[in-house]
C-alpha positions as CSV (number, residue, x, y, z in Angstrom):
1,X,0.0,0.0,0.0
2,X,1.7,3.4,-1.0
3,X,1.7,5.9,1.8
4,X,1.6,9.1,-0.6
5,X,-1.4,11.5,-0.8
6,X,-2.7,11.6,-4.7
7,X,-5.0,14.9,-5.6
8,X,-6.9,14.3,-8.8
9,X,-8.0,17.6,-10.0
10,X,-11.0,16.6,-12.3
11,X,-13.8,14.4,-10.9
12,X,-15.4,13.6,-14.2
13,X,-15.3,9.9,-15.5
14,X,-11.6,9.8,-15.7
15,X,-11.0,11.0,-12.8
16,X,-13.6,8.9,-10.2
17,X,-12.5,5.8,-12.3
18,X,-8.7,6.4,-11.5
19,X,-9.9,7.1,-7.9
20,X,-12.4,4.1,-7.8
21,X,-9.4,1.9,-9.7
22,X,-6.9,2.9,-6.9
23,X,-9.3,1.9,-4.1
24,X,-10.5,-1.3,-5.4
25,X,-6.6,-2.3,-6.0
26,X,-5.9,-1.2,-2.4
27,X,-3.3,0.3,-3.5
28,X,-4.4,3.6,-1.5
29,X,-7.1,4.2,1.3
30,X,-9.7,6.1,0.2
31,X,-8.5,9.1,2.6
32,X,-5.3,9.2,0.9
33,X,-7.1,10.5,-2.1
34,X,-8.3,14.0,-2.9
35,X,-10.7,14.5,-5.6
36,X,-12.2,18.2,-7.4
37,X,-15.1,18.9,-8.9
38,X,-17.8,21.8,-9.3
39,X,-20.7,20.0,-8.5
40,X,-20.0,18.0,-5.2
41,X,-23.3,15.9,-5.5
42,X,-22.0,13.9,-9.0
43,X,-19.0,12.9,-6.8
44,X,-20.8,12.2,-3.5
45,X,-20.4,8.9,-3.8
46,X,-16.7,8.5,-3.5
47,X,-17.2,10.6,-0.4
48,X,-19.1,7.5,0.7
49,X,-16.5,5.4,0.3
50,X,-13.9,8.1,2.4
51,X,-13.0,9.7,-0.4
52,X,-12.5,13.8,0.3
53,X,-13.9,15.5,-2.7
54,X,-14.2,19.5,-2.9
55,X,-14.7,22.0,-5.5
56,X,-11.4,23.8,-4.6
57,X,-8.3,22.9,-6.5
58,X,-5.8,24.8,-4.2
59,X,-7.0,23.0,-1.4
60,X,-7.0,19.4,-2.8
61,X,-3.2,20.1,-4.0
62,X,-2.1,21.0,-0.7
63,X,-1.7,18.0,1.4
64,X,-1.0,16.0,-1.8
65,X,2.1,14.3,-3.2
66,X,1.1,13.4,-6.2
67,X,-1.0,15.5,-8.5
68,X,-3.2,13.9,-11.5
69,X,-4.4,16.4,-13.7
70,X,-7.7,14.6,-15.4
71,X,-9.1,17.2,-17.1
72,X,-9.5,18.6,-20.3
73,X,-6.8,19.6,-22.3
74,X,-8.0,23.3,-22.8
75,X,-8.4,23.4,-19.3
76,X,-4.8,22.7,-18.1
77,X,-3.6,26.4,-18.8
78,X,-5.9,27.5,-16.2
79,X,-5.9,24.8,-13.6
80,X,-2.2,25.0,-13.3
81,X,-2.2,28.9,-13.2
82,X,-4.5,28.7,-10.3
83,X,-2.7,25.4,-8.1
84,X,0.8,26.8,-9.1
85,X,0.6,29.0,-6.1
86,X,0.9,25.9,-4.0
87,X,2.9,23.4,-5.7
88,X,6.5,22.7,-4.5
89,X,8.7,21.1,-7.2
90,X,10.7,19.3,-4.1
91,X,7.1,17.8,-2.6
92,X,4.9,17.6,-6.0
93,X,4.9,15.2,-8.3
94,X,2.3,16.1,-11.8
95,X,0.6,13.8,-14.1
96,X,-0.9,14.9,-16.7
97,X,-3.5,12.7,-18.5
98,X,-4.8,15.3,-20.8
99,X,-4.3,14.1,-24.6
100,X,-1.8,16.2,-26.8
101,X,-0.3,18.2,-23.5
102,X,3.4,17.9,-23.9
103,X,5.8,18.2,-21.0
104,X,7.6,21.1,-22.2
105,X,3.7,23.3,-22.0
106,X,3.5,21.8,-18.7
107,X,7.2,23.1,-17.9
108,X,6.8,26.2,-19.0
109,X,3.6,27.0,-17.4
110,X,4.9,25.4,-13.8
111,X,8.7,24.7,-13.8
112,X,11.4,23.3,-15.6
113,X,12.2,21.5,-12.1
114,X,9.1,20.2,-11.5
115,X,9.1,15.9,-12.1
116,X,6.5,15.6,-14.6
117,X,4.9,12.6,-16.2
118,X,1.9,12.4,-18.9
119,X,0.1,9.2,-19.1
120,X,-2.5,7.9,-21.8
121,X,-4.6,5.2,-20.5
122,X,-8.1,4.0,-22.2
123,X,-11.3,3.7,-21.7
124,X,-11.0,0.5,-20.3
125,X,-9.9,2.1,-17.0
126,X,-13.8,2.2,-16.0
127,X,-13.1,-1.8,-15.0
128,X,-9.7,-1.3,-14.1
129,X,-8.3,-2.9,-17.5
130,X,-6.8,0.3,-19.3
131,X,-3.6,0.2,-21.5
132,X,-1.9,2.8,-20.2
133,X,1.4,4.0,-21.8
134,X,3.6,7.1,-19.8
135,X,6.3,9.0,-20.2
136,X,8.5,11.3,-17.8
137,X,10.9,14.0,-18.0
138,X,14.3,13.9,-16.6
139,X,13.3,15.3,-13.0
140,X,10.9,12.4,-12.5
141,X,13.3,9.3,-12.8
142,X,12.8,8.7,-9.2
143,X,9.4,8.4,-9.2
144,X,8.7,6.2,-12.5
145,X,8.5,3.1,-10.5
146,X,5.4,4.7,-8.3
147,X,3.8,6.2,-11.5
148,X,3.9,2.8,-13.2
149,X,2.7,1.2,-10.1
150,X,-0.1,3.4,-9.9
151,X,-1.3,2.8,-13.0
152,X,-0.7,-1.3,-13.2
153,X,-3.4,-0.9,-10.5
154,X,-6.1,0.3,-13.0
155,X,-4.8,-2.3,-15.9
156,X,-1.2,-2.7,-17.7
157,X,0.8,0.2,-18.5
158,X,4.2,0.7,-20.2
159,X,7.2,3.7,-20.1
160,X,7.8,5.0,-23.7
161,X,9.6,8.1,-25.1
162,X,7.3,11.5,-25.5
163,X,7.7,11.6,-28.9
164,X,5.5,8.0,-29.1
165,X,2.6,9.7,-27.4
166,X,0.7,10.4,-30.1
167,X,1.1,7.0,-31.5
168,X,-0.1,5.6,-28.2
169,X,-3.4,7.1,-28.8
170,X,-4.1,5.7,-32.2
171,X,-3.1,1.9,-30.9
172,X,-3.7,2.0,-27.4
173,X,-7.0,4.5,-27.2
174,X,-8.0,4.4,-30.6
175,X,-7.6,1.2,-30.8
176,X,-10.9,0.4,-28.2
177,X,-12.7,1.2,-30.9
178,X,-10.9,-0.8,-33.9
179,X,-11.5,-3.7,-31.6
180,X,-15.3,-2.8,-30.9
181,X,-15.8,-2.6,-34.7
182,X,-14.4,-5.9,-35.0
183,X,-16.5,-7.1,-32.8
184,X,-19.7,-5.9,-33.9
185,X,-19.0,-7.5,-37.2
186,X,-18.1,-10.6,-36.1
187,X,-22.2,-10.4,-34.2
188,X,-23.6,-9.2,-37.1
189,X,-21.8,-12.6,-39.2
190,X,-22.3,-15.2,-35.9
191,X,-26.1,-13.6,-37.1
192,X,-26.2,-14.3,-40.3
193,X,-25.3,-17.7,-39.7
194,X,-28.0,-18.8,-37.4
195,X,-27.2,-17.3,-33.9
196,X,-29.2,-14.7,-32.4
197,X,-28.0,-11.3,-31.5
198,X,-27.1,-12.3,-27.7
199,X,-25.4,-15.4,-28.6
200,X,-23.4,-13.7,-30.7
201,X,-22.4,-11.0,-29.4
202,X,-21.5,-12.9,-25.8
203,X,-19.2,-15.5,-27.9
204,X,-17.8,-12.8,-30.6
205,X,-16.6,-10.6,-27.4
206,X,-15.3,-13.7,-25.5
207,X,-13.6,-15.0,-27.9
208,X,-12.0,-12.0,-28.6
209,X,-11.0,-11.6,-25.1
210,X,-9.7,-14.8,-24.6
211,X,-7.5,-14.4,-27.8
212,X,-5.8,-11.6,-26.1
213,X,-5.4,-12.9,-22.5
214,X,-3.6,-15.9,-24.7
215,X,-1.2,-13.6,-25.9
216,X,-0.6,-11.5,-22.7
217,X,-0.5,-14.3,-20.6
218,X,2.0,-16.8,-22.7
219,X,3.9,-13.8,-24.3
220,X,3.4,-15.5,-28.2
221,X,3.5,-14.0,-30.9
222,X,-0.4,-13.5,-32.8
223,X,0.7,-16.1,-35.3
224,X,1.9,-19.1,-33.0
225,X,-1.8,-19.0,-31.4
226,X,-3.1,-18.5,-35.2
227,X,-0.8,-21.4,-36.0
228,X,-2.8,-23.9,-33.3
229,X,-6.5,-23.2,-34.9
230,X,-5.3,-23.5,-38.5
231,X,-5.4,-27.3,-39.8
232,X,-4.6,-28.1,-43.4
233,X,-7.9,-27.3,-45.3
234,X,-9.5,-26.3,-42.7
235,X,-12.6,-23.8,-42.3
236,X,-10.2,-21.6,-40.7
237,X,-7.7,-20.7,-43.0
238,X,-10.4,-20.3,-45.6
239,X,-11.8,-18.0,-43.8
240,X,-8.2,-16.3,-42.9
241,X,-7.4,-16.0,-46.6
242,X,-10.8,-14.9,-47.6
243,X,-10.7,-11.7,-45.6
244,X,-6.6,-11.3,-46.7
245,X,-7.9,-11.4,-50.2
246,X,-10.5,-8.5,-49.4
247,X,-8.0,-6.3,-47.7
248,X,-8.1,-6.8,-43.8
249,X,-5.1,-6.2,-42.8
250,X,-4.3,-3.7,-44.6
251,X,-7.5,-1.8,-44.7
252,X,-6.9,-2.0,-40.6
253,X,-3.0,-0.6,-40.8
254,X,-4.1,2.1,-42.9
255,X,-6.6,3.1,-40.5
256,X,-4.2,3.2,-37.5
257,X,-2.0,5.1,-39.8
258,X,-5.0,7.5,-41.1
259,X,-5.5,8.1,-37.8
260,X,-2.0,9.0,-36.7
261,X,-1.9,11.2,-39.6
262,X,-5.1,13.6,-38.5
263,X,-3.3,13.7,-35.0
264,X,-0.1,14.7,-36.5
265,X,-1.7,17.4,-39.0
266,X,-4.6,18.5,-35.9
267,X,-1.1,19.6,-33.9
């Protein structure tokens, strides 16, 4: 159990499933945790379960050790200008999950001394199964072990350079949704041939998440498990080199890389 004090400024969905995460992991007590929003009443019931919640971002920050920042990216500007009053870079510690807020804005709005991180989980942290991927600048080497920690409580995360950041949201957060759209597909075909829409959607997203357990829990390669399910002539590989011949993995790379492209040119 970590004996540091964590302030999440932002109390929306991110932020109450990054304090719910932390509590159901133990990893904290729910009074170790700080939590702001405007309206008190949408956050009321982490106050049930002992976490402190107020609408005042000064005050959360004050007794913290680690700061999250889980708000949205427009917002950072003015919600650093208004805690920078009482952040020490020798106590404070600031994470920044905001998408596209690079560490040198965050450095030049607080402090060049300040140990910084930004981290980009999923949307999977609602059930504590987020792909998180951080980075750090050179002030925070001391504390990457902690961050990482912190975040392996709401799912897997990984340490990779800035510059991959926006690449970690096409395949890490982007990529939620290229596996949804697989998965409807695969319930509308388990409904075309003869399951109903229940049935199908219960073994398509099964299925699909007992593929990737294989691979996270044996640490194979996609093609050694696709390797075990393919017999000579088999229905499987005609189906494997039916969707080749109409394009699927490529039409799927060039998505990821269509979507990397509109990050790039949105910067």
């Amino acid at each position: 159990m970590s004996n540091y004090n964590i302030a999440i400024i932002g109390g929306g969905n991110l932020g109450s499933s990054i304090a719910e995460g932390l509590i159901a992991s133990g990893f904290v007590v729910a009074s170790q945790i700080t939590i702001t929003k405007r309206n008190l009443i949408t956050i009321q019931h982490l106050a049930d379960k002992g976490v402190r919640i107020t609408s005042d971002n000064q005050t959360a920050v004050k007794d913290a050790n680690y700061v999250i920042l889980a708000v949205k990216p427009f917002q950072i500007k003015d919600i650093i200008a208004d805690i920078k009053p009482i952040l020490n870079a020798g106590h404070h510690t600031v994470i920044s999950v905001a998408t596209g807020v690079w560490m040198k804005d965050m450095e030049e709005m607080l402090d060049p001394n300040f140990a910084l991180f930004r981290a980009m989980p999923n949307t999977a942290i609602s059930i504590q199964q987020s792909m998180t991927c951080i980075c750090a600048n050179d002030k925070a080497k001391g504390q990457v072990e902690y961050v990482t920690a912190l975040f392996n409580q709401l799912g897997k995360s990984i340490v990779i350079d800035e510059k991959l950041m926006d690449a970690a949201t096409v395949l890490g957060a982007c990529g939620t949704a290229y596996a949804l759209r697989y998965i409807r597909a695969n319930i509308q075909g388990g409904i075309e041939i003869g399951f109903s829409a229940a049935q199908a959607a219960l073994i398509a997203a099964q299925t699909v998440k007992g593929a990737a357990d294989l691979l996270l829990t044996k640490n194979t390669h996609p093609e050694q498990e696709i390797d075990k399910v393919t017999t000579p002539m088999g229905c499987t590989i005609a189906g494997l080199n039916e969707m080749e011949h109409q394009g699927f993995s490529s039409s799927l790379i060039r998505g990821l890389t269509a979507s990397y492209r509109k990050i790039k040119n949105d910067m």
